[in-house]
N, C-alpha and C positions, 0 to 999 in steps of 0.2 A: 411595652407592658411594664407597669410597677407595681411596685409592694406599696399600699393606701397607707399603711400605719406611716411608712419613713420614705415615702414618694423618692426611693432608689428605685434606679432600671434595674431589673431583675439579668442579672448574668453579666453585667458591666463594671470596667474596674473604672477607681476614679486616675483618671491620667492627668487632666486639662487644670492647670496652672493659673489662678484669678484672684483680686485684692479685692474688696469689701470694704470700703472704709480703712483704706488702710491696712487691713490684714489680711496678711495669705491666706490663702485653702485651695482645696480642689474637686472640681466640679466633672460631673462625668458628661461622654461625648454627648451633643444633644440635650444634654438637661438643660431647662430656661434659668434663665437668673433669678427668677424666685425662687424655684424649688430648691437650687444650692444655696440661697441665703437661707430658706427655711430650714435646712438642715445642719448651719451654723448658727442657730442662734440671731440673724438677722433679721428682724422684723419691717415686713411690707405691707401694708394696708392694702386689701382689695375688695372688691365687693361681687362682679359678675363671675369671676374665676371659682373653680370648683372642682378640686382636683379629685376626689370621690368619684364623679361621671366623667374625668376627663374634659373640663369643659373649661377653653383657656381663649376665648373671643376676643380677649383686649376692648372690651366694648366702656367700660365705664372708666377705663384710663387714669384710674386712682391709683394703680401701680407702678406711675412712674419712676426712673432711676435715671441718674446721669450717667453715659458712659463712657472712657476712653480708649480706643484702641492703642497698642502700642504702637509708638512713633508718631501717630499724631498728634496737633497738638491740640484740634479742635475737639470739644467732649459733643456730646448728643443725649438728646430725652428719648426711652424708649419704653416700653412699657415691659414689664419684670415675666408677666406672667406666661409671654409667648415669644420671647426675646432668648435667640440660644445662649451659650457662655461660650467663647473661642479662649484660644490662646493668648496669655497676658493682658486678659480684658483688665480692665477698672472699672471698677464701680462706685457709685457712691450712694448713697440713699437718704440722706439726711443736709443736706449743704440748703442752704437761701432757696437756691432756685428751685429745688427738688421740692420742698416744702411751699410755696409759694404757688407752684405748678397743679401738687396734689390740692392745695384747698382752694384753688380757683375750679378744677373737676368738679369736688364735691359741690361747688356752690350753686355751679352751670345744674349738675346734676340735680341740683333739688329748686331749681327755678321753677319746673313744671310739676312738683311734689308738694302735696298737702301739707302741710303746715302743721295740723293739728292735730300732735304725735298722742297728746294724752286721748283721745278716744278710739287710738290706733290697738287691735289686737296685738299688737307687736312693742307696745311701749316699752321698757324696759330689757327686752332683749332682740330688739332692732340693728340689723350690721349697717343699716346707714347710720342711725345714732352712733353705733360706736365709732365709724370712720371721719365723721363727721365731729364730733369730737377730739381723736387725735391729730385732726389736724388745723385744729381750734378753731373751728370756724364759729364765730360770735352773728353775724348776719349775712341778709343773702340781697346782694343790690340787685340782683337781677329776676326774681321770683314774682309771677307773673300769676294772680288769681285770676284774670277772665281765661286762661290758656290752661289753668288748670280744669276748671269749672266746666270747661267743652271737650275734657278727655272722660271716656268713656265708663260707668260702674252697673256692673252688670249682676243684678242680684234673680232670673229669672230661676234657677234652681232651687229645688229645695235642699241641696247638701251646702251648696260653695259660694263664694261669692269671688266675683271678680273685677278688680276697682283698680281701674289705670291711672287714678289720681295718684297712688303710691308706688307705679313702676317704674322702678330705673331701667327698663330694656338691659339687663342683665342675660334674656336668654336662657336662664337655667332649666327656666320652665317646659321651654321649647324641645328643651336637648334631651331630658330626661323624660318627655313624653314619647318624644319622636326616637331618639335610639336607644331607650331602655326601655317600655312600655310597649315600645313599639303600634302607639294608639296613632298616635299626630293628629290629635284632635286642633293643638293648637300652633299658631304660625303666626311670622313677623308681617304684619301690616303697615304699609305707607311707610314714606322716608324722610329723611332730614328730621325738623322738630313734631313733623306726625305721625314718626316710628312709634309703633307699640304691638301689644302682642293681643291678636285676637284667634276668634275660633276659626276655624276649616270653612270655607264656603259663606263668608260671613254670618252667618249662624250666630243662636244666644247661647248661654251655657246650657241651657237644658234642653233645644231640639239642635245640641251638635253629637258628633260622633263621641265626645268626651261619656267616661265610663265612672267618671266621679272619683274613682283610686285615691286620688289626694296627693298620688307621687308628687305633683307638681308644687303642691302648698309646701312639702317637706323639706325644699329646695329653694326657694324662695327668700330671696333675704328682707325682705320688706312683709308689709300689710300686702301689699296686691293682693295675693292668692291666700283665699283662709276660707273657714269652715263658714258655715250661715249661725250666726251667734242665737243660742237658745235660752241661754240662760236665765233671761229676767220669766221668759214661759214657764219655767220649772219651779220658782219660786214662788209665783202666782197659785199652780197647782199643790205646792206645799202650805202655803198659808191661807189657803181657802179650805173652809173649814166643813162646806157638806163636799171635800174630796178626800179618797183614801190615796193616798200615794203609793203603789207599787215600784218599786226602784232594781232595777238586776243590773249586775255590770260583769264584762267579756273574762274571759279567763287571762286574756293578756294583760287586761287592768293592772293585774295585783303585781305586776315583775315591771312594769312599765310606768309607772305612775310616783316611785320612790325621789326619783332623782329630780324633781320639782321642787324638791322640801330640800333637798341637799344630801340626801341620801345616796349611800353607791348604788350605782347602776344594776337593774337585776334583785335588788329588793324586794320582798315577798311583802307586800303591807296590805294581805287580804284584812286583816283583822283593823286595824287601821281607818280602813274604807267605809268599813260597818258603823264604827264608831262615830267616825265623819256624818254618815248620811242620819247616822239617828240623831248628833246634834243640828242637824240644819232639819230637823222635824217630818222627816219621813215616817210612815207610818208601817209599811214592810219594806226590809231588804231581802234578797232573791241572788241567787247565783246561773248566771246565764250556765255557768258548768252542768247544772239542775238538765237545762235543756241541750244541753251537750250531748247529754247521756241521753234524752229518748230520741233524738236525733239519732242516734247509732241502733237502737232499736228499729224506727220507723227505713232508714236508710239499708241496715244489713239486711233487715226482713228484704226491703225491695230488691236488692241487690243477688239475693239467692234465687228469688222467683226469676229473675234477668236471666240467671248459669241457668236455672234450669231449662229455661224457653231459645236456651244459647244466643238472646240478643247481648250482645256485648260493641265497644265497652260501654260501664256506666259509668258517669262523669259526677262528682259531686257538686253539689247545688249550696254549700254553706257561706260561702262569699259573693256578696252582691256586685261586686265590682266584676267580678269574673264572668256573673249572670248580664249583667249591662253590656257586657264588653262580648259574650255568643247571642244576645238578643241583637245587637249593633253589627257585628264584624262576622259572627258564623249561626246564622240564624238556621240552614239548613242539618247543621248538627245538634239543635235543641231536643231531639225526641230521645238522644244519648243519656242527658240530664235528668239525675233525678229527682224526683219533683218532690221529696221531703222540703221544708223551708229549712231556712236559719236557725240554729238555737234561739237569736234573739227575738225571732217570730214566734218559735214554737213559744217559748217562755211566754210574750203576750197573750195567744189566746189560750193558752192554760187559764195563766192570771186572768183573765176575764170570765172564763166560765168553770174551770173546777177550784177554783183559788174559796173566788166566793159562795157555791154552792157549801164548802167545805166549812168557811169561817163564818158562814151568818151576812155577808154583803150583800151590801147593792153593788152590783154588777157594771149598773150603767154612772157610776160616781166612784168608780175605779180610773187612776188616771197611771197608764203604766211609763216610767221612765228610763231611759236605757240611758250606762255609761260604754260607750264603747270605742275602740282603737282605730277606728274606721268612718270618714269621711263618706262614703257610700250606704254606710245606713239610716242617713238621714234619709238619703233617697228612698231607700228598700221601705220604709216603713208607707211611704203615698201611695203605693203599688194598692189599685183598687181589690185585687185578689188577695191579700193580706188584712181581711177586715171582714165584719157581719155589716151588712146593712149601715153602709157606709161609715160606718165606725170603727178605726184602725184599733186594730191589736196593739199596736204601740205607739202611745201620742205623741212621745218626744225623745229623741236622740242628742246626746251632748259627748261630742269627742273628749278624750281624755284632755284635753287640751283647754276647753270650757267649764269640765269639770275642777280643773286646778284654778282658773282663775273665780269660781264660784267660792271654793272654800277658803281663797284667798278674800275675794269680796266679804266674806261673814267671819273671818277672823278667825278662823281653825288651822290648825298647824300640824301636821303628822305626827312632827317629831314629838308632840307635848300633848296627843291623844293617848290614852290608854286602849289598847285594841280591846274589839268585841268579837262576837262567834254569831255564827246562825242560828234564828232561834225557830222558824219557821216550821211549824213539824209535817209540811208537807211537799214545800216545794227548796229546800236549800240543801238539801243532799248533792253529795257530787263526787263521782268516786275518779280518779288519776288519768281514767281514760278520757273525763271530761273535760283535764285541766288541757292536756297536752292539744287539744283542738285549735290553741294559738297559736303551734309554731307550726311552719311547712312539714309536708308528711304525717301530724298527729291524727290530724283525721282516720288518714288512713289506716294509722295504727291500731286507732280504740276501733274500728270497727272492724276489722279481722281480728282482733279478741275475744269479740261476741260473736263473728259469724264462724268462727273455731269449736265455741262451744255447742250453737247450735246446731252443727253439722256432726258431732261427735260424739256431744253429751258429757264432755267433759275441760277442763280448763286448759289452755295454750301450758307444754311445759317451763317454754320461756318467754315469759309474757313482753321483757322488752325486743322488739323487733331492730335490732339494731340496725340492719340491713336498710331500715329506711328512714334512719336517721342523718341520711347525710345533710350536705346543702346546694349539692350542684343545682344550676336551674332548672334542669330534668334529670331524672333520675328514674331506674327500675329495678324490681328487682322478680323473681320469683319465688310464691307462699305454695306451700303444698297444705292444704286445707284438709287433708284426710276426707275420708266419708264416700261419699258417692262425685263429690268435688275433684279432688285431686288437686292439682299445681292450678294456681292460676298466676296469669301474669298482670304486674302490675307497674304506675306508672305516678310519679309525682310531678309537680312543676308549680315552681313560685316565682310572681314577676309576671306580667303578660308578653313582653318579647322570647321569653322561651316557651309562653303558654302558644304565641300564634306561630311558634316553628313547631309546637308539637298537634295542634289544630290541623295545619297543613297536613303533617305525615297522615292522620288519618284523614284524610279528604283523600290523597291520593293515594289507600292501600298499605302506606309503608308502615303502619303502626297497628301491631295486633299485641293489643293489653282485654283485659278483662274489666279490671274495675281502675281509673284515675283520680286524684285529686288534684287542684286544682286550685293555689291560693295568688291573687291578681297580686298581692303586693311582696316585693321581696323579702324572704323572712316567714311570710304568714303578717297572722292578726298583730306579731310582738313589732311589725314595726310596720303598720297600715298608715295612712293616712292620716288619722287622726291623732295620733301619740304626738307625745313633746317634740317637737324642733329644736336642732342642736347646730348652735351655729360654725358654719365653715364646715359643718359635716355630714353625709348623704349616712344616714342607717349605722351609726358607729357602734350601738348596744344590743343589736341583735342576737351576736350569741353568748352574752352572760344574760338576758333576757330568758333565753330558749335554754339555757344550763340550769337557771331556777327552774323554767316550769316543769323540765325530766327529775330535779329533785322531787318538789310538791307529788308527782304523780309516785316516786320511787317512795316516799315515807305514808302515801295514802295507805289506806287499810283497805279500800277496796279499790280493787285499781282497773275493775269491768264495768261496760254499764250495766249489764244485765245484774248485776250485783246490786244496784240502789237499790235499795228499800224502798225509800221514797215512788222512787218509778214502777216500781213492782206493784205499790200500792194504788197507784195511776191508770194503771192498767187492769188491775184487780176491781175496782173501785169505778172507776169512769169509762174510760177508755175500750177495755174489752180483751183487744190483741192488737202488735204492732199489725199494722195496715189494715185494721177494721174498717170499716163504713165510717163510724165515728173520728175515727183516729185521720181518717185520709183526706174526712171532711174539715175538720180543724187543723193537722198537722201539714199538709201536700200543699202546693200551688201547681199554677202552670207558666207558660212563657208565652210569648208575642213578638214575632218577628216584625223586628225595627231595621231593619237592613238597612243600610245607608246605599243609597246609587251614588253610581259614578258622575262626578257633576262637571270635571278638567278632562278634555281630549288628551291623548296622549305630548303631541306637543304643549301644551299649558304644562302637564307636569314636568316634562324635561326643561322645558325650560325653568319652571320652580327647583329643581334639583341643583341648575346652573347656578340661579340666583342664591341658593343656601348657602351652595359650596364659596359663594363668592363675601357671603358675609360669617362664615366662620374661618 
């Protein structure tokens, strides 16, 4: 076990005795030669390595080192990143041959790699560009376009795309699907120069077991893995002039989206965003927060009618990746699930039918746009039950990630925008309980806020619930709800490897909670899928991300949903009551089991087990 920030073994002293160039240090028992050079100041180029997930395969062998034991006299190339340290090793990392060695890898390595970086999502902040550069490689004698041309691009989804023209079989993909997601949707196909990484049962992206998360794009050091590019769609519907643009973007946008411009991490640039989207000629901006909050309405109402009929527990339904991943994997616990949608669902068919009833629209020349932190809603929004008469609630989804290269395309700059505010006077309210919906646990939190009040009649007297504010991958706690309610127990879990250990407890009895949430990525929405990529690092900004958004909700002025105006007036005005006819008919979906069968006998697996273990 280590500490990620300074990859020390946790409880170990440094003992072991080693030169670097030259110069002493010391390295502790079992630590690889990279990780003690990293920790002096030594710098190693690698690319498949990943010390975030633990994930040290030696596969693309740009880390190599030269090394000497003592008393020999012969030295050896070994690779840094799974290579121990002993006693009186030598090292070297910069001599003729080391250098010579590393840019012959990177050459091999991009012999079967596309070539044609500028129309690569990844241009400019590419770890093969950068490795590929330090170690000057100027041309590649061995780069082979008909061998590129017959490796695989797989664009049948509508969230992701998957293009083995830009994989260096790095593996990272695989590691973090398979033992942090615990999905394994996806696995190493064929060997020697036909290794690459494809789906489970050879399958396409979109009828495999893949849950769309994005974990895997996050991880990624190349183009392979990236979102399904929207952005020229969204320009079209901005400068098409019989269209009104509706635009909402996630509550994790605004703490997540800073440090693209060069801003510290965890920067709040809601105001920023507004500004942004009114110069690129939007015509309303919207706060998915807006639909945070009757989201907690529609959800807590369901929720109390659940305690009172004593079916428990209920499961929340706000992350698509999570609904993908018990339509695929636990399709017999979907009746658990509640069938409120998404905020950024709900937000849709609002904007389609009381936005415009309200402002004078046509309805049907509303075009609504989402920015969001999530690779999986591109998917949620094709979901044919998300829509009137075949016409989706929300027409286009752009990860935070498409939306930085958009306002980069049109020449807008954060740092040199003046922010703006909401001006919307019906739908951009949004009170604290709506912001904190991006990190793990907020969910849970805004809505025993309001199902406190509704059971009492009166306001929680300590509205932040610290108790579930931790970050373990599950966590519980117990709320005593007053009323006719009393304690209920409750349960969080972010990441789907702690989602399907906590799955299982309830399949087999072991898990008695009341109400759960339930966010697929680790973190929550603040570091989904679709948020910026940071290179050599798995989720580094999560908690000054998720330390903003408890500010934003802590300086809010109303910090309940039941509190918007806005929403009060939504319900006053259209709607009715949470869970009316109206409300359940626009607000609710349902589910479809997708189950996946079993297609490997048990020997096929074990021996695939074999075969893993033998290439990691």
């Amino acid at each position: 076990m280590c500490n990620v920030e300074t990859l020390t073994p946790v409880g170990a002293e440094a003992t072991i005795n080693v030169k670097v160039n030259g110069k002493a240090l010391t390295a502790y028992p079992n630590e690889t030669i990279l990780s003690a050079a990293r920790r002096h100041d030594f710098y190693i180029p690698t690319l498949c390595e990943l010390a975030d997930i633990d994930h040290t395969p030696g596969t693309c062998r740009v880390c190599l080192v030269e090394i000497q034991m003592p008393g020999q006299a012969n030295t050896h190339m070994v690779t840094a990143c799974n290579t121990p340290v002993k006693e009186g090793l030598a090292i070297e990392t910069r001599t003729k041959k080391v250098r010579d060695m590393q840019k012959l890898q990177v050459e091999l390595l991009m012999a079967d790699h596309l070539q044609d970086c500028a129309t690569c999502t990844r241009h400019g902040s590419c770890e093969l560009q950068d490795v590929a550069q330090f170690v000057g490689l100027k041309e590649n004698r061995f780069f082979d376009p008909i061998r590129v041309a017959s490796r695989e691009v797989d664009h049948s989804s509508p969230a992701m795309v998957r293009d083995m023209t830009k994989c260096i079989r790095c593996q990272r993909c695989v590691t973090v699907c398979r033992n942090y997601q615990e999905v394994d949707a996806l696995v190493v196909t064929g060997t020697g120069l036909d290794t690459a990484i494809g789906l489970r049962h050879g399958k396409n992206q979109k009828d495999s077991t893949c849950v769309t998360c994005g974990q895997c794009v996050l991880v990624c050091p190349t183009g392979a893995l990236a979102e399904k590019d929207e952005t020229d769609r969204v320009l079209d519907y901005i400068y098409d002039p019989e269209v009104t643009t509706v635009l909402q973007f996630a509550p994790a946008i605004r703490v997540g989206f800073g440090e693209e411009f060069g801003m510290p991490p965890g920067t709040n640039v809601e105001g920023q965003i507004i500004a942004a989207a009114r110069k690129l000629g939007v015509d309303i901006v919207l706060d998915t927060n807006f639909g945070a909050d009757v989201v907690i309405m529609e959800e807590g109402t369901e929720l109390l009618h659940r305690l009172a009929e004593r079916k428990k527990p209920t499961i929340t339904s706000c992350c698509p990746a999570w609904i993908n991943f018990a339509e695929i994997h636990y399709p017999e616990l979907l009746p658990l699930l509640s069938s409120t949608r998404s905020p950024q669902a709900v937000v849709g068919a609002i904007a389609k039918t009381y936005l415009p009833a309200k402002m004078g629209l046509d309805p049907k020349r509303i075009r609504v746009i989402s920015i969001m932190p999530c690779t999986a809603k591109k998917d949620e929004i094709v979901r044919p039950q998300l829509g009137e008469d075949g016409t989706p609630d929300v027409d286009v989804v752009l990860t935070t990630r498409e939306f930085a290269r958009l306002l980069k395309r049109e020449g807008l700059d954060l740092n040199t925008i003046e922010p703006s505010t909401f001006d919307n006077p019906y739908m951009s309210e949004y009170t604290g309980a709506g912001v904190i919906f991006g990190t793990t646990g907020g969910v849970m939190e805004a809505a025993l806020r309001t199902v406190y009040k509704v059971v009492n009649g009166k306001e929680l007297d300590q509205i932040e619930l610290t108790q579930l504010r931790g970050f373990e991958g599950v966590r519980s706690a117990t709320v005593d709800l007053g009323g006719n309610i009393g304690e209920v127990k409750i349960a969080m879990a972010h990441g789907l490897g702690e989602t399907r250990a906590l799955m299982e407890a309830i399949k087999a009895g072991e898990a008695d909670f009341d109400f759960i949430e339930i966010m697929a990525c680790p973190g929550g929405c603040v570091d989904g899928g679709g948020t910026l990529r940071s290179k050599k690092q798995y989720l580094p900004y999560a908690l000054k991300r998720r330390e903003t958004m408890f500010g934003i909700d802590r300086k809010a002025k109303v910090r309940q949903s039941h509190n918007n105006e806005q929403v009060k007036a939504l319900y006053r005005d259209f709607l009715g009551s949470p869970n009316s006819e109206k409300a359940h008919h626009l607000l609710h979906t349902f589910y479809t089991d997708r189950k996946a069968e079993l297609e490997l006998t048990v020997k096929e697996i074990w021996g695939e087990i074999k075969m893993s273990t033998m290439i990691y």
